[in-house]
Structures are given as structure tokens and as C-alpha cells.
C-alpha positions in Angstrom: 0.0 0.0 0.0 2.7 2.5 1.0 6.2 2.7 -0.5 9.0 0.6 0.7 11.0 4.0 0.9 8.6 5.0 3.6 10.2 5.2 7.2 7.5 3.1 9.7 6.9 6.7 11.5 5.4 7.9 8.1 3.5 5.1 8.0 1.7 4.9 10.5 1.0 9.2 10.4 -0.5 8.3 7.0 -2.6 5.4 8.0 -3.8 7.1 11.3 -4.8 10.2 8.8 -6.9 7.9 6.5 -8.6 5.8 9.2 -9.6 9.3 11.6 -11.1 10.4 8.4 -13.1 6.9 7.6 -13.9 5.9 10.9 -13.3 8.9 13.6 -10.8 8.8 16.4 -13.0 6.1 18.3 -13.1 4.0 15.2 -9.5 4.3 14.7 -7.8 1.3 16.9 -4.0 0.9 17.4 -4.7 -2.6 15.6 -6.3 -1.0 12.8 -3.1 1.4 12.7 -1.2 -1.4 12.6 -2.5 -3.4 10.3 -3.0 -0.5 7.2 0.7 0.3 8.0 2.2 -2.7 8.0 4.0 -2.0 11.2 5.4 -4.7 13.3 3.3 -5.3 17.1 5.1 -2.3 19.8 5.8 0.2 16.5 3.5 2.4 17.7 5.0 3.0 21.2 8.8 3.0 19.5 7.9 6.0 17.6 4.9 7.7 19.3 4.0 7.9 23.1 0.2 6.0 22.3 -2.5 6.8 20.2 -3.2 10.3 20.9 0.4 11.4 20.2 0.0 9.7 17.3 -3.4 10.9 16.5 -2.5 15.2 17.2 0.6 14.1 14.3 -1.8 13.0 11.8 -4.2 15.9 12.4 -1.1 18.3 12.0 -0.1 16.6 9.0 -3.8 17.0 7.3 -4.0 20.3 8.4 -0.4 21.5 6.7 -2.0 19.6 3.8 -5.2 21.2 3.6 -3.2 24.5 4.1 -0.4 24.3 1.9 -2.9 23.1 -1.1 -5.6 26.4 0.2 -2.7 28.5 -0.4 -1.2 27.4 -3.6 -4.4 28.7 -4.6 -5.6 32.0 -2.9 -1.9 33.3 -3.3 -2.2 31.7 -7.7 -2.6 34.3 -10.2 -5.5 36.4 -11.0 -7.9 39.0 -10.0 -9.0 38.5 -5.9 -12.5 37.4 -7.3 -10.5 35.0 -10.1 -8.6 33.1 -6.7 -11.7 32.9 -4.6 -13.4 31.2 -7.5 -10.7 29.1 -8.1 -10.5 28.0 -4.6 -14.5 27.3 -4.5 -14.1 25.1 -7.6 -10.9 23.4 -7.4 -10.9 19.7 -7.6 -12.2 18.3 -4.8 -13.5 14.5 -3.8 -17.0 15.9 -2.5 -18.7 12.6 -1.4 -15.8 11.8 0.4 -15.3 14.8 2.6 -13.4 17.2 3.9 -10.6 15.6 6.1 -10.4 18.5 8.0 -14.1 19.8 8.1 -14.5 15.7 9.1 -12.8 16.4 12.1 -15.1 19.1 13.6 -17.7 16.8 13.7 -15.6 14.1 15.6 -17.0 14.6 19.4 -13.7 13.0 20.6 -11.0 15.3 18.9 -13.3 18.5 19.2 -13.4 17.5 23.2 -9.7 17.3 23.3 -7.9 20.5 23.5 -4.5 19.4 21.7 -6.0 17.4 19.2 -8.9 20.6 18.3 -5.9 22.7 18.1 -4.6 22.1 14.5 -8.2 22.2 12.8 -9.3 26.1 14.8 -5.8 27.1 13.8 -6.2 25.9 10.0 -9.8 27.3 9.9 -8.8 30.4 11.3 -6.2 31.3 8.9 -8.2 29.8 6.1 -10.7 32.2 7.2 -7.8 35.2 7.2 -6.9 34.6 4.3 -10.0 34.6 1.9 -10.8 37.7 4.5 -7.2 39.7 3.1 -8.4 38.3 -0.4 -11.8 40.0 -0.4 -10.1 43.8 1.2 -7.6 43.7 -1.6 -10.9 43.2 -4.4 -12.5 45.9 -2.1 -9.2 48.0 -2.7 -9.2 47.1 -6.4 -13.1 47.9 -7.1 -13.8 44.5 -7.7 -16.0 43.5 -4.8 -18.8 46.2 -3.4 -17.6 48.8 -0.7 -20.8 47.4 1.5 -18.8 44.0 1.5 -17.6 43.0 5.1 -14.4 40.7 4.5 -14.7 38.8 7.7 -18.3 37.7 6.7 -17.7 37.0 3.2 -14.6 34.2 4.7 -16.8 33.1 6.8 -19.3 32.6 4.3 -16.7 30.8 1.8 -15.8 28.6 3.9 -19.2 27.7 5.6 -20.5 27.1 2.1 -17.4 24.3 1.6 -17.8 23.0 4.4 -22.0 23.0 4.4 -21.5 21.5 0.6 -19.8 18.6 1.8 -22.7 17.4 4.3 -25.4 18.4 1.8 -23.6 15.8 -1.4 -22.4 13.5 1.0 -26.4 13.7 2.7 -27.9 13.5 -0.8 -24.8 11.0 -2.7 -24.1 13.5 -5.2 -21.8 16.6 -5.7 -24.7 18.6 -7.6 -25.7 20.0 -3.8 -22.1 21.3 -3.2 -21.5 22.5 -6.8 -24.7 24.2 -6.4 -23.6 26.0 -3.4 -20.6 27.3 -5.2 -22.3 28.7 -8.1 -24.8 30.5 -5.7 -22.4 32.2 -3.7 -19.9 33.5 -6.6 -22.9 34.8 -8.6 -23.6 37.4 -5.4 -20.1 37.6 -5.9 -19.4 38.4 -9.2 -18.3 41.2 -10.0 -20.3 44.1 -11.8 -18.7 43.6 -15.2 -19.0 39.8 -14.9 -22.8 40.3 -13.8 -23.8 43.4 -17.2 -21.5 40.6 -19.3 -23.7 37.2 -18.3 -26.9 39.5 -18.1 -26.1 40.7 -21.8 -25.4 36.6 -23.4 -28.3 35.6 -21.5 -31.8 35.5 -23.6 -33.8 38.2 -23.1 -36.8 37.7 -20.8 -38.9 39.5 -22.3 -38.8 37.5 -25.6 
């Protein structure tokens, strides 16, 4: 399953960071661990003090991941709308889940104050970000003056995060891509808005 080159530590972060996102941090047995890893009996405790050291390292490592890929494409070319669009529709496996957004609804890792640590930090600055996004459109003319950055993050990332229940809910991405198209048409700006108004047929015939 994993490459040979793989140390056993890496190993067993990975499979800890597929399991917590299949089965939840209850679900997600040092057996299981060690079988999907292919680790020897006592691996575990070699390289990690138990489970939840082993667990907060996997979270970490999903939440880098999560970031690093966020920010490849907020910080990408374009206009501040063109990157906030691009982040809503990048490719994404939507019946699957968020791995991050998965672990907010884990009542085990949200009750533990180490392990909730690395998914309010990633949310937070995911939230920053798309926030320092929208005030530089603001800046540029692109977005409305009225626009309040903070609420328009809050509202990109609510509307990820709320499309990933509603297509895994219904067993279809059309509820998430919906969500997407909604919230970039209000949006849009003016120019894009006169430009689809104008190629769209007229109502009135």
C-alpha cells in the first residue's frame, strides 16, 4: 500500500490520517493502525507515546495539507474574485469529505484541546486569508464597498464546508457544486454580472 521507501513513523501518520477520516478517532484502533501500515506489534510506542500522540501528528499533518494546497491557490494568479473562484471550484472529492471539516464533527477530537488545536488554527487562517483576499478586491473595485471581509470568509468557507454534508447527505456533488455557483454569482463582480446578463436571452422575448 505504501512505498518501501517510507520510514515506519510515516507510515503509520498516513494510515492514522486515513482511518480518523473513515472511521473517527473512536473508530480508529492501534490494531487498525497497525495493520493498514504494515508495522510490526510495539511500532506504535517505539515512535509515538500511544495513540493520541500519534493521532495530534496526523491531524497536523492534514492540516499543513489542507493549508499548503488552500494557499497554492488563494496566493495563484488572477484578480482576488478569479482566486476565490478558483478555490471554491478546485478539484475536490466531495462525497468523500473534507478531512479537516470531518474532524469538527468528531466529538472525541473536538473534546480534546491538543488534538482541536490544529483544525481552529487551520480554519482560522483559512478564514484570514480569503478575509485579506476579499479587502484587496474591495481595494481594487472588484468587490462592493458594503462587502464586510470577515463575513464574506466566513461565508466561503461555511459554504465548503455546508456543501460537503449536503452531497455527502444526498450521494451527489450537484448539492455542493450548487452551493458554489450560488455564492460567486452574489459575488461576481459588476462587469461579470452586465456581461452574463447581456449573453443571456432576453426575458422579455
Amino acid at each position: 500500500m505504501y512505498s518501501p521507501r517510507m520510514s515506519t513513523s510515516e507510515r503509520l501518520i498516513e494510515s492514522t490520517r486515513e482511518l480518523l477520516w473513515e472511521r473517527g478517532y473512536v473508530g480508529t484502533s492501534p490494531k487498525a493502525i497497525l495493520e493498514r501500515a504494515e508495522a510490526g506489534q510495539g511500532s506504535m510506542y517505539h515512535h509515538f507515546s500511544g495513540k493520541p500522540d500519534l493521532a495530534l501528528a496526523a491531524i497536523r499533518r492534514t492540516a499543513q495539507e489542507m493549508r499548503a494546497t488552500a494557499e497554492a491557490v488563494l496566493t495563484g494568479p488572477g484578480t482576488p474574485y478569479e482566486r476565490v473562484e478558483a478555490y471554491l471550484r478546485r478539484e475536490r472529492d466531495v462525497l468523500r469529505g473534507c478531512p479537516v471539516g470531518r474532524l469538527t464533527m468528531d466529538p472525541d477530537v473536538i473534546a480534546d484541546d491538543a488534538l482541536r488545536a490544529p483544525v481552529d488554527e487551520t480554519l482560522d487562517w483559512l478564514r484570514e486569508q480569503i478575509a485579506q483576499l476579499v479587502e484587496e478586491g474591495r481595494e481594487q473595485g472588484e468587490f462592493a464597498p458594503s462587502l464586510d471581509a470577515e463575513e464574506i470568509a466566513a461565508a466561503v468557507v461555511a459554504t465548503v464546508q455546508g456543501g460537503y454534508v449536503l452531497a455527502r447527505a444526498s450521494g451527489s456533488p450537484a448539492a455542493f457544486d450548487a452551493g458554489v455557483r450560488g455564492l460567486l454569482s452574489l459575488l461576481a463582480p459588476p462587469d461579470a454580472v452586465r456581461r452574463r446578463e447581456a449573453l443571456s436571452p432576453s426575458r422579455n422575448t
